[in-house]
Phi, psi and omega in degrees: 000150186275354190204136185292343172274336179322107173018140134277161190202130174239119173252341186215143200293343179284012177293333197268100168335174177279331190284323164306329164332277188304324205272340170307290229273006151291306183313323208294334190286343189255346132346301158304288202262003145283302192316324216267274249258347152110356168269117216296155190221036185290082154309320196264026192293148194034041153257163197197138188247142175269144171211090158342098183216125165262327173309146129280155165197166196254298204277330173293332170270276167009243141021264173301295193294342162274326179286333195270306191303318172315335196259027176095358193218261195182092157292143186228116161310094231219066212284146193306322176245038145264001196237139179286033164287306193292359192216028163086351162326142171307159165280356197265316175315284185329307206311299191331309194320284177278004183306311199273349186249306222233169173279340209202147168273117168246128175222139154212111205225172174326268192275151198293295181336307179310322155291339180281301182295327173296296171334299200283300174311338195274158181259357196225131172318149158226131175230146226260115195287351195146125144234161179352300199261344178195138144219120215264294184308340171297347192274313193297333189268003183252339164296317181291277163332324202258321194292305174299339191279288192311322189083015147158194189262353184277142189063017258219130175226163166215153134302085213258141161220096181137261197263148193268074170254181178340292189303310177311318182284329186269349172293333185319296180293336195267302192296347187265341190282323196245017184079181095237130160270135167196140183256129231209083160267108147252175163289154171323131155073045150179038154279213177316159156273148187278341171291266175017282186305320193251011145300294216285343191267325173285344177270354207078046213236115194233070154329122152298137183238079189243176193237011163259121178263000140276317156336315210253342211248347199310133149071002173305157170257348200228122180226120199234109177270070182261197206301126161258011134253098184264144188332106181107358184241029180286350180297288208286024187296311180293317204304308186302311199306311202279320157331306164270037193292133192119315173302346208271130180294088190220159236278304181313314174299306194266032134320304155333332199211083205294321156289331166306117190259141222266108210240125173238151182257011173057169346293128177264158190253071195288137176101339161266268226255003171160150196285180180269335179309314197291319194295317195258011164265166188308328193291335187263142202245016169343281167295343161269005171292297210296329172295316198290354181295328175313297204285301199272003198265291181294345179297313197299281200297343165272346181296307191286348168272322168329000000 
């Protein structure tokens, strides 16, 4: 940070060091295990967060706005046309603003660029609920989901199989944060960003890289799947479609990986990018990645408030 009074602000899961890392997915795990035992944790009492969405979502409203009510405190929901973002204000205005009414910010919007500039205007954390290019909390809640399956990340391999989108590049960068081995199979013209690889390669992170997805999946303990059509991409459907012929997490692929347990950050599009047999068998840990979105969510907002 340029100044000790300044924000903290998570905008890329690599805003955080490893060590910052480790110690969110200890709070989360212990979060985790006051909600299940019935105990109050209002860290946060009588603080409130804004939340910003030009996305719809399910797990990302959910989530946050629930997660504020356990720690004691007050999400307020603030969709692009309840808000005069929608109706052309700036973001640096909108930022200014709402600096001055809440603590902490959750915005999830298209371009990436629209959260940095809302961040360098705001006086109060931001956090970057999804954008085009990263969503660093699902990494944190899919880092927690791996840690837990596994018992922690050393000799730990995992397997991404398709489109190198927003979720794929920040688990890139969250496996380099935590040693992870990871293997990354996308089709020709839809991996990795190349800024990415060389975030995740300066942490020390050396991801594989194939365009084979038996290849990718061999001896993995973990094989992580999403949409290979994402929200702004309905256009581009045949193209696509035909692009990941081959890609798909289904019982046959995963022979390959006799052990492996199985991760979607949902919502999925069962029958394209995995099947409803692989989502709904014992190998899949789908849903508690989707609870843990809760647990890291809320360890990351007392982190940034505390």
């Amino acid at each position: 940070m340029s100044d000790a009074d300044d924000p903290r602000h998570f905008l890329e899961i690599d805003d955080l060091t490893a060590a910052e890392l480790t110690a969110l997915l200890d709070r989360a795990d212990e979060y985790k295990r006051a909600q299940r035992a019935g105990e109050e944790h209002e860290d946060l009492d009588g603080r409130s967060l804004g939340m910003i969405f030009q996305k719809p979502s399910t797990r990302t409203r959910v989530s946050f706005e629930t997660g504020m009510t356990q720690l004691g405190g007050h999400a307020v929901f603030l969709g692009e046309d309840d808000i005069q973002l929608g109706r052309g204000e700036p973001l640096k205005d909108t930022s200014r603003t709402l600096s001055r009414y809440v603590d902490a910010v959750m915005a999830r919007v298209f371009k990436h660029e629209n959260i940095e500039v809302f961040a360098e205007y705001a006086d109060v954390p931001v956090v970057n609920g999804l954008t085009d290019d990263a969503h660093p909390c699902q990494t944190l809640a899919d880092l927690q989901t791996i840690r837990e399956h596994e018992g922690g990340f050393e000799g730990v391999s995992a397997a991404w199989v398709g489109d190198g989108n927003n979720v794929a590049q920040s688990f890139t960068v969250g496996c380099a944060l935590t040693d992870l081995d990871l293997t990354v199979a996308t089709p020709a013209g839809y991996g990795l960003d190349d800024e990415v690889l060389e975030r995740a390669r300066d942490l020390g992170g050396d991801p594989t890289l194939t365009d084979d997805p038996v290849e990718a999946v061999a001896d993995a303990d973990v094989v992580y799947t999403d949409v290979w059509i994402s929200m702004g991409q309905e256009d581009e459907r045949d193209v696509r479609m035909n692009a990941f012929e081959g890609f798909q997490v289904c019982s046959d692929l995963l022979e390959h990986a006799p052990d492996a347990s199985v991760m979607h950050c949902l919502p999925a599009h069962r029958g394209e990018e995995i099947t409803d047999a692989v989502i709904e068998s014992d190998r899949s840990i789908v849903f508690d990645q989707a609870e843990n979105r809760l647990h890291a969510q809320k360890a990351l907002l007392s982190w940034l408030l505390e």
